[in-house]
C-alpha positions as protocol buffer text, in pm:
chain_id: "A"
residue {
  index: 1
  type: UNK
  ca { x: 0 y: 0 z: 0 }
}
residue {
  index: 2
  type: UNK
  ca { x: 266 y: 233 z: 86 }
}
residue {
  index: 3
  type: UNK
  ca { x: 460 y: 161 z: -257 }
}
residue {
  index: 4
  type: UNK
  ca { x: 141 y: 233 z: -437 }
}
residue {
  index: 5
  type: UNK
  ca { x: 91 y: 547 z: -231 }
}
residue {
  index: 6
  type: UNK
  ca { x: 421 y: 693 z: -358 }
}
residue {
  index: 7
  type: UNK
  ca { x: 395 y: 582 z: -678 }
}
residue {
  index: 8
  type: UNK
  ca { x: 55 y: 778 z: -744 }
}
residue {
  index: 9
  type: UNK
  ca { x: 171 y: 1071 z: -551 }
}
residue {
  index: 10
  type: UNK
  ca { x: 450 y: 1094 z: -727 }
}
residue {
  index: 11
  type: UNK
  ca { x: 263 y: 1107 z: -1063 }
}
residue {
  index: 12
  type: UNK
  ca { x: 16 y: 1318 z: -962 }
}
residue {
  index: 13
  type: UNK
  ca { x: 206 y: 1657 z: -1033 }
}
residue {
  index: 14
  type: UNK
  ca { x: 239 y: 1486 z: -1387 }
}
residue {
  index: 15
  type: UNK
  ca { x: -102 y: 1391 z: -1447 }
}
residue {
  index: 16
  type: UNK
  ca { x: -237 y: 1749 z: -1289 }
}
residue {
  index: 17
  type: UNK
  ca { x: -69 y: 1925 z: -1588 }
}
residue {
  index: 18
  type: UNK
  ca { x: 89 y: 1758 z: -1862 }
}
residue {
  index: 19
  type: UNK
  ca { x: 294 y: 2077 z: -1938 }
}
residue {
  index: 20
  type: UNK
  ca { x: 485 y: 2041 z: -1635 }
}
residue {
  index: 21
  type: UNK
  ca { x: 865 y: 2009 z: -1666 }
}
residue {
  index: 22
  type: UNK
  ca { x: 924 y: 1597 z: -1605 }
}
residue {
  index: 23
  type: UNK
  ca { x: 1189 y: 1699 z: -1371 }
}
residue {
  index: 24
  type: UNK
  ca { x: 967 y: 1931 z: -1162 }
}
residue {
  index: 25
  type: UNK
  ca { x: 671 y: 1687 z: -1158 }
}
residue {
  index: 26
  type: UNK
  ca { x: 914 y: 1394 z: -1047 }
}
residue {
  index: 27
  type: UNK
  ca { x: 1051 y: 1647 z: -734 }
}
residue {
  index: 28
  type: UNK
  ca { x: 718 y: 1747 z: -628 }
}
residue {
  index: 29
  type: UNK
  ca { x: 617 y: 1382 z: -663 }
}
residue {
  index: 30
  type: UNK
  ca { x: 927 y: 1271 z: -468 }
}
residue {
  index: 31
  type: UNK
  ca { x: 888 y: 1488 z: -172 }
}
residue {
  index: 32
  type: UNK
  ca { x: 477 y: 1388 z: -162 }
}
residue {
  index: 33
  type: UNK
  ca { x: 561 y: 1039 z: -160 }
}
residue {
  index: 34
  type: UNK
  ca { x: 851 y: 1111 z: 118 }
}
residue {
  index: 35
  type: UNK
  ca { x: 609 y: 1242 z: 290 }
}
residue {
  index: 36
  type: UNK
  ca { x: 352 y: 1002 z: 248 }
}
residue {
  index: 37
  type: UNK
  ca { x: 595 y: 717 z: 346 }
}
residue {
  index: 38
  type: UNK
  ca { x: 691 y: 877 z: 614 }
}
residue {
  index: 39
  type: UNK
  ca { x: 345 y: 872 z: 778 }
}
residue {
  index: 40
  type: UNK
  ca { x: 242 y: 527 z: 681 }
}
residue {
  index: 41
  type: UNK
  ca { x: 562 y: 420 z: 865 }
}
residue {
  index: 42
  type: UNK
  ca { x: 447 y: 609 z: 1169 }
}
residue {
  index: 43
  type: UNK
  ca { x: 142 y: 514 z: 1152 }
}
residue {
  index: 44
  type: UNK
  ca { x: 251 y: 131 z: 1124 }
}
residue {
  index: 45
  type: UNK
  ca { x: 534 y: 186 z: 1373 }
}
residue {
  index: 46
  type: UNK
  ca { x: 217 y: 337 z: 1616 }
}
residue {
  index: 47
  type: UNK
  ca { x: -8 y: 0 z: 1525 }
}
residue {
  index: 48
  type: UNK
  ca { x: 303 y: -231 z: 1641 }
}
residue {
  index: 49
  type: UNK
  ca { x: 382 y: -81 z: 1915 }
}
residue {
  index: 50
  type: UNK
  ca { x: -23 y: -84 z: 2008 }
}
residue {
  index: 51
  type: UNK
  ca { x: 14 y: -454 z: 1935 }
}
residue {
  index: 52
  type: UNK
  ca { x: 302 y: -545 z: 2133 }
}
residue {
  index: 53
  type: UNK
  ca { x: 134 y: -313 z: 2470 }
}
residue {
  index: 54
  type: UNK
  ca { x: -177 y: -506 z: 2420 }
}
residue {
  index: 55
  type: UNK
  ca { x: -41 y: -869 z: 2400 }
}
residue {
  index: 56
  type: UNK
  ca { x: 208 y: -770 z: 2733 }
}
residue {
  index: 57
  type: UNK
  ca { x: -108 y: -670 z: 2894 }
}
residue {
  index: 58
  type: UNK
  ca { x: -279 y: -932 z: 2818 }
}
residue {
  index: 59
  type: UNK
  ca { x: 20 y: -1238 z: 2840 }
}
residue {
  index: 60
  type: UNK
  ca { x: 35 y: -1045 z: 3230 }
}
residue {
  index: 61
  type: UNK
  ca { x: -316 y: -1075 z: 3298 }
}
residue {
  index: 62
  type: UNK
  ca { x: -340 y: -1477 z: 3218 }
}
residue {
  index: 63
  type: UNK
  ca { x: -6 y: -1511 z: 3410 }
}
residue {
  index: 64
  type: UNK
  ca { x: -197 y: -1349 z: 3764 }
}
residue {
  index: 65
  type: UNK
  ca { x: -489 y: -1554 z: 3683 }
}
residue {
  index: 66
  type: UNK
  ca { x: -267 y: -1847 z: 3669 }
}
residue {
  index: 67
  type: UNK
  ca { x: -103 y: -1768 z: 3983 }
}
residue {
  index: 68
  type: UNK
  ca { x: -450 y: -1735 z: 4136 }
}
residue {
  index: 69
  type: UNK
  ca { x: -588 y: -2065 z: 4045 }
}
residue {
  index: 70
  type: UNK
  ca { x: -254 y: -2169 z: 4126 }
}
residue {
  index: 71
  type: UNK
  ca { x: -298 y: -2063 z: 4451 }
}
residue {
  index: 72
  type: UNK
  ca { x: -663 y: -2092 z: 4537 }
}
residue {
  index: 73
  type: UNK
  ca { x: -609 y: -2511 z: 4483 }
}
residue {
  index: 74
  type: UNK
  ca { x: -317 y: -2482 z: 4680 }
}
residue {
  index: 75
  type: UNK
  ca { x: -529 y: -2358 z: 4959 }
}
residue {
  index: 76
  type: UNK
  ca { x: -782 y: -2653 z: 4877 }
}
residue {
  index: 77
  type: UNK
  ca { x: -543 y: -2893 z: 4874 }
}
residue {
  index: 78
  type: UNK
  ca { x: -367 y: -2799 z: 5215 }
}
residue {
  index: 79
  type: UNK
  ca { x: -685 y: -2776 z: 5382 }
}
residue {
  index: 80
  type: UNK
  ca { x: -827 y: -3136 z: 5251 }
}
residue {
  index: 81
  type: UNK
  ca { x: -468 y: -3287 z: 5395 }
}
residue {
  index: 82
  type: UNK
  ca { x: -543 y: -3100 z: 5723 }
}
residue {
  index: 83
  type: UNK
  ca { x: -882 y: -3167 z: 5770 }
}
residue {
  index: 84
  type: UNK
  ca { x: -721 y: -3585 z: 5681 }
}
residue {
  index: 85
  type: UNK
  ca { x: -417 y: -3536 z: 5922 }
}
residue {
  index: 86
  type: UNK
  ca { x: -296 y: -3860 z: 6032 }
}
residue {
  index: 87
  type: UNK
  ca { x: 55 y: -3869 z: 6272 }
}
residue {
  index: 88
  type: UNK
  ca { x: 92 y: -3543 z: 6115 }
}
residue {
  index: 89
  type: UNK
  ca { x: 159 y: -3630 z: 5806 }
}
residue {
  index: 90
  type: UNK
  ca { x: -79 y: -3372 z: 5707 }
}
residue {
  index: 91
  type: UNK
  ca { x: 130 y: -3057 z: 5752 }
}
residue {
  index: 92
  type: UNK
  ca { x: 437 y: -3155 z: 5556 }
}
residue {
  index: 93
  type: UNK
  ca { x: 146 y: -3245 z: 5269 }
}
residue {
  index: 94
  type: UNK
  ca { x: 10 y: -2911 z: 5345 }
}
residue {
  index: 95
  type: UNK
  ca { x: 330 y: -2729 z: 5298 }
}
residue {
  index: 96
  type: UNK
  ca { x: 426 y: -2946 z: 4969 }
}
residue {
  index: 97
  type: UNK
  ca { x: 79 y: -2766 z: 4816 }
}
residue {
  index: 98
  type: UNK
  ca { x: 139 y: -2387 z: 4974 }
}
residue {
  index: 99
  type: UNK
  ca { x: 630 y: -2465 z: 4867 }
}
residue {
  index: 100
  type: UNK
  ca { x: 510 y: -2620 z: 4492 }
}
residue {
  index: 101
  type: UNK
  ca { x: 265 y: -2291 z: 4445 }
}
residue {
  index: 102
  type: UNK
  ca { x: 513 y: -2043 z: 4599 }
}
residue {
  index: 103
  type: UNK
  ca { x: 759 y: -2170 z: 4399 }
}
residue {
  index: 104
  type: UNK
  ca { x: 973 y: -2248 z: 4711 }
}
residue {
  index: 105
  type: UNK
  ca { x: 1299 y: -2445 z: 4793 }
}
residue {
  index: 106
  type: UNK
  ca { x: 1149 y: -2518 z: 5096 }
}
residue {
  index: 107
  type: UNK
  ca { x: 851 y: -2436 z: 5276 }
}
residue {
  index: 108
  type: UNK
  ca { x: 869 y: -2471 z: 5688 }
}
residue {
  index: 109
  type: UNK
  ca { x: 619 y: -2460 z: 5992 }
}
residue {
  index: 110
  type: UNK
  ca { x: 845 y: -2312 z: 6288 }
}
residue {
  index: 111
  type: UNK
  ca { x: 687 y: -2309 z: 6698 }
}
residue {
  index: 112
  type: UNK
  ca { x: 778 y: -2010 z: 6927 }
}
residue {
  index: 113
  type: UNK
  ca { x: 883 y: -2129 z: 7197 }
}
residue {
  index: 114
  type: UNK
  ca { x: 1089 y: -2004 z: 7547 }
}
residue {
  index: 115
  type: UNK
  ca { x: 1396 y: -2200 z: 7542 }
}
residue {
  index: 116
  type: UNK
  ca { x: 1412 y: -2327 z: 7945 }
}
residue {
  index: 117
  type: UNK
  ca { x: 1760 y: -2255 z: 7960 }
}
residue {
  index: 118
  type: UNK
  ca { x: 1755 y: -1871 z: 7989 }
}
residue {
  index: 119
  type: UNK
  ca { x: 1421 y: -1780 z: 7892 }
}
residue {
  index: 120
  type: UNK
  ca { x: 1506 y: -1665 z: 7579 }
}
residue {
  index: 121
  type: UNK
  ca { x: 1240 y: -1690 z: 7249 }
}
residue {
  index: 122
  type: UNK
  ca { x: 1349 y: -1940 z: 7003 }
}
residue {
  index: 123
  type: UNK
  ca { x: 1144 y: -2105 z: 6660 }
}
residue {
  index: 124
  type: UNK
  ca { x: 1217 y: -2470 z: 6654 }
}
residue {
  index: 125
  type: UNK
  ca { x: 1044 y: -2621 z: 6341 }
}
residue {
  index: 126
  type: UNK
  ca { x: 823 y: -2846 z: 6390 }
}
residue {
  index: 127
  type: UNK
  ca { x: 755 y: -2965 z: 5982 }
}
residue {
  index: 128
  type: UNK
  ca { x: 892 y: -2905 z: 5656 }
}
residue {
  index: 129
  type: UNK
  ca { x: 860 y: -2929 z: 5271 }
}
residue {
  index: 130
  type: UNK
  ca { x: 1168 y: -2936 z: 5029 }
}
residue {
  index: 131
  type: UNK
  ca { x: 1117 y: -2957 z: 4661 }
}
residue {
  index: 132
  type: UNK
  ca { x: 1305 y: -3244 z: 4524 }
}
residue {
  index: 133
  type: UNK
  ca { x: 1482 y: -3107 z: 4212 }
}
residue {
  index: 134
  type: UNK
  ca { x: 1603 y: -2810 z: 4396 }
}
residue {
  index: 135
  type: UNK
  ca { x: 1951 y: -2837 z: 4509 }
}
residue {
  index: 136
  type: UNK
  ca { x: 1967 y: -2966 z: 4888 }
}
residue {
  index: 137
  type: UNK
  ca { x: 2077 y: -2727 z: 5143 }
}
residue {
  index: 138
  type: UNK
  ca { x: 2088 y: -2749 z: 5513 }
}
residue {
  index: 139
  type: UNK
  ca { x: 1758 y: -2757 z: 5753 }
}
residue {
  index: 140
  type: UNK
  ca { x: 1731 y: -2428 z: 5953 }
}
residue {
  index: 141
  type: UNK
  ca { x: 1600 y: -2599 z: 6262 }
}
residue {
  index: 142
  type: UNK
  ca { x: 1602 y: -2335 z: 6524 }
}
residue {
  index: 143
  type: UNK
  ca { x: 1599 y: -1922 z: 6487 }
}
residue {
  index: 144
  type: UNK
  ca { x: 1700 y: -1744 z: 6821 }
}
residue {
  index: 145
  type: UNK
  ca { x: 1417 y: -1457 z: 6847 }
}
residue {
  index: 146
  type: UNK
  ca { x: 1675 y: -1260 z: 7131 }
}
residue {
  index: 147
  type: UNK
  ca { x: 1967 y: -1312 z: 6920 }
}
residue {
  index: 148
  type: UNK
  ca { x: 1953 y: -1075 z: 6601 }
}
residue {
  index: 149
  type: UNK
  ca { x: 1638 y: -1151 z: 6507 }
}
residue {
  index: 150
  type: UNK
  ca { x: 1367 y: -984 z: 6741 }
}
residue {
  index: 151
  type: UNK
  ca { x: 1262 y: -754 z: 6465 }
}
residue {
  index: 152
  type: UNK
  ca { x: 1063 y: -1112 z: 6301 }
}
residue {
  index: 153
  type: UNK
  ca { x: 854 y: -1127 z: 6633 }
}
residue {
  index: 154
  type: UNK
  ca { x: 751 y: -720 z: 6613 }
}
residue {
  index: 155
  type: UNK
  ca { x: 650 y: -683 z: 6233 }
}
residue {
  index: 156
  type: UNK
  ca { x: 433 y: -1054 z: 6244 }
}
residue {
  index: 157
  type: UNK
  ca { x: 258 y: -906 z: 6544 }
}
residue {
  index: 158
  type: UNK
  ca { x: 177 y: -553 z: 6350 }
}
residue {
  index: 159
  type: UNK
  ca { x: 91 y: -773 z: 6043 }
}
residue {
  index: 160
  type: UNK
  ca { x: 363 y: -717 z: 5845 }
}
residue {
  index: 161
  type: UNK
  ca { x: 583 y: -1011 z: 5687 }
}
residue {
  index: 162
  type: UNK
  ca { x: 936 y: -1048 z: 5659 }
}
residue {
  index: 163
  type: UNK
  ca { x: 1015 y: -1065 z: 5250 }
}
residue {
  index: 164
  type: UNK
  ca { x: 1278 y: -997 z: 5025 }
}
residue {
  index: 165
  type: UNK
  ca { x: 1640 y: -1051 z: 4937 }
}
residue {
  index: 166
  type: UNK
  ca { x: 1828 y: -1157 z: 5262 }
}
residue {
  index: 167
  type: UNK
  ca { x: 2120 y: -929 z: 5135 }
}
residue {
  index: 168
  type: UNK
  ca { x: 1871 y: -662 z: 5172 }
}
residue {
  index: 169
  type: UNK
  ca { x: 1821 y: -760 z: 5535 }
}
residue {
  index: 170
  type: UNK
  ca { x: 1977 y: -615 z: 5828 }
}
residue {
  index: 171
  type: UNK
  ca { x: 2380 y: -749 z: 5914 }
}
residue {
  index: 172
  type: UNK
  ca { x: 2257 y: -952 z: 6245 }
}
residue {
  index: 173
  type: UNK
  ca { x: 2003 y: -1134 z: 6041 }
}
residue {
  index: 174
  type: UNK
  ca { x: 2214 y: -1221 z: 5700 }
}
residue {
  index: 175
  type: UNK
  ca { x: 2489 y: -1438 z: 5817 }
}
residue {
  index: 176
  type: UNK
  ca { x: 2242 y: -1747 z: 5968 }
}
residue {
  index: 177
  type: UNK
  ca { x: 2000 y: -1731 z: 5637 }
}
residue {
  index: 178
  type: UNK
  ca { x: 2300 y: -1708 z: 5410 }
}
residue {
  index: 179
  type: UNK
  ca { x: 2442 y: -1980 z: 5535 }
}
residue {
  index: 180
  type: UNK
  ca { x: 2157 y: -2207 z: 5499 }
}
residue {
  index: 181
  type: UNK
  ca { x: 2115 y: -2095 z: 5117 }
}
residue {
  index: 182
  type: UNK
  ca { x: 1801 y: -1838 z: 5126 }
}
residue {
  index: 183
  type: UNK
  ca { x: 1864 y: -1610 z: 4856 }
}
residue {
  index: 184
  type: UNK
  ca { x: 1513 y: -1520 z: 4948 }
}
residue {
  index: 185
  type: UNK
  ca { x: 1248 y: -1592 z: 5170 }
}
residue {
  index: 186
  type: UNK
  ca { x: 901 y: -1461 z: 5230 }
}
residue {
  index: 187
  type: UNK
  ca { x: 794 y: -1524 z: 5616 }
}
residue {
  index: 188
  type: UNK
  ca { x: 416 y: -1514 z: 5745 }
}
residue {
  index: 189
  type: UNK
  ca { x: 284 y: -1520 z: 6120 }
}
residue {
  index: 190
  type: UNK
  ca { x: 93 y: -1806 z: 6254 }
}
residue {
  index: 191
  type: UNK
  ca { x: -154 y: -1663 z: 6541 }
}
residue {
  index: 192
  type: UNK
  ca { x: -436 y: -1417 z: 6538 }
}
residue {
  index: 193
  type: UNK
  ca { x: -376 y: -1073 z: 6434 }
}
residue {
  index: 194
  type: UNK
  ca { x: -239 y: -856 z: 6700 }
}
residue {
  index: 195
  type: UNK
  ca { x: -150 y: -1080 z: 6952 }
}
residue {
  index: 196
  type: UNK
  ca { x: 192 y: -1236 z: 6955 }
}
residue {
  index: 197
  type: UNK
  ca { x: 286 y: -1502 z: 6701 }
}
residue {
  index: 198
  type: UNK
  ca { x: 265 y: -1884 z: 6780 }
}
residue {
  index: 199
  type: UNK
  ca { x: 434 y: -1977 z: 6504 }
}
residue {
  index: 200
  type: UNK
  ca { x: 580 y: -1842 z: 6157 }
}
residue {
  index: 201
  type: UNK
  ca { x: 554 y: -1972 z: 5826 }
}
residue {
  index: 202
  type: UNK
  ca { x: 864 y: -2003 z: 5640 }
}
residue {
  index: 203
  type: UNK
  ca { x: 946 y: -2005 z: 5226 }
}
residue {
  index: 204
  type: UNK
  ca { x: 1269 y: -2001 z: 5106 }
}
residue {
  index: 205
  type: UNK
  ca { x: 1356 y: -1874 z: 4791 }
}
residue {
  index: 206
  type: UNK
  ca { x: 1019 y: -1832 z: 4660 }
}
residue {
  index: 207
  type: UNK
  ca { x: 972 y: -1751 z: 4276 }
}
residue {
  index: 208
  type: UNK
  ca { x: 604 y: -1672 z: 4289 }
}
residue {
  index: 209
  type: UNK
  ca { x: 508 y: -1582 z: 4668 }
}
residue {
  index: 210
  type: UNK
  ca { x: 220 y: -1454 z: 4693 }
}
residue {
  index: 211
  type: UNK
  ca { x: 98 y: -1263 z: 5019 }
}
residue {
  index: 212
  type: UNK
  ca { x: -262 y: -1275 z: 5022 }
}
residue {
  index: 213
  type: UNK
  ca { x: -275 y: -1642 z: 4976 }
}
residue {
  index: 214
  type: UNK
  ca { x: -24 y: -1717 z: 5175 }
}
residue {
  index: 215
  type: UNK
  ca { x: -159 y: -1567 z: 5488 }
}
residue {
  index: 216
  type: UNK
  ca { x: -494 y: -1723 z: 5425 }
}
residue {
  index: 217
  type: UNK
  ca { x: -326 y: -2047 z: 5432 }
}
């Protein structure tokens, strides 16, 4: 269409009046069909570029509807192994469901407890999920609250969580989590809301976390 365009345009001077100089028509013709080109480009540049914004917008809203369906069986499916708990065995099935949706490493139920020795607050797990084609890393098994990490126990009792990179984190708390291979980690309170925690709810190196679901579960 655009070669057709340019063609006629640059004619037209031609056609208009046959007496015109062949050399004058061809330069008028030349710069209307420049010009013509020029928007038809634009105007096709616009259309891809309208294209390309609408199938982004589109490829990202099927990816969070995904992720929600994802997530909403996830929920089903760690509530139908709790409500069918036997020995326990229904946690760890639990957290499989909540680790395979958050894309986790490893997906942990940790207890607060007072460790009877001085007092102090300490989260010994008490179950735990680890996807088996990740690479295996060491089992976290017990996080002293008193000892660099009392700033978990105050944002799970405002309702906050504790997410991100653990080199963003502060220097008391990046050694321990570093060491057991969290890259990331995405940590939830177990309790009611505004009271202190009973427990937290641990992902490591989550691809997908997802907050809202996550504290439902």
């Amino acid at each position: 269409a655009a070669v057709f365009l340019c063609v006629v345009v640059s004619r037209a001077p031609r056609w208009a009046n046959e007496r015109m100089p062949w050399w004058v028509s061809f330069a008028i013709g030349l710069a209307g069909s420049g010009i013509v080109a020029a928007l038809m480009v634009r105007v096709a540049h616009r259309l891809l570029e309208h294209d390309e914004n609408t199938h982004a917008e589109r490829s990202s809203e099927r990816a969070t509807f995904q992720q929600r369906e994802q997530y909403l069986a996830a929920l089903a499916e760690a509530e139908s192994h709790l409500l069918a708990d036997v020995d326990g065995e229904g946690y760890r099935a639990a957290l499989g469901a909540l680790g395979r949706a958050a894309g986790a490493t490893r997906a942990s139920l940790y207890q607060i407890r007072t460790d009877s020795r001085d007092q102090s607050l300490v989260c010994v797990v008490q179950e735990s999920w680890q996807n088996s084609v990740a690479m295996a890393s060491s089992q976290l098994h017990e996080i002293a609250i008193n000892r660099g990490f009392s700033r978990w126990v105050e944002v799970l009792i405002d309702g906050g969580v504790i997410e991100g990179s653990t080199s963003d984190l502060p220097p008391e708390e990046k050694p321990t989590l570093e060491a057991y291979g969290m890259r990331t980690l995405l940590a939830l309170a177990v309790g009611e809301p505004g009271k202190s925690p009973r427990g937290i709810l641990l992902f490591e190196n989550p691809r997908t976390p997802s907050q809202d679901h996550l504290r439902a579960a």
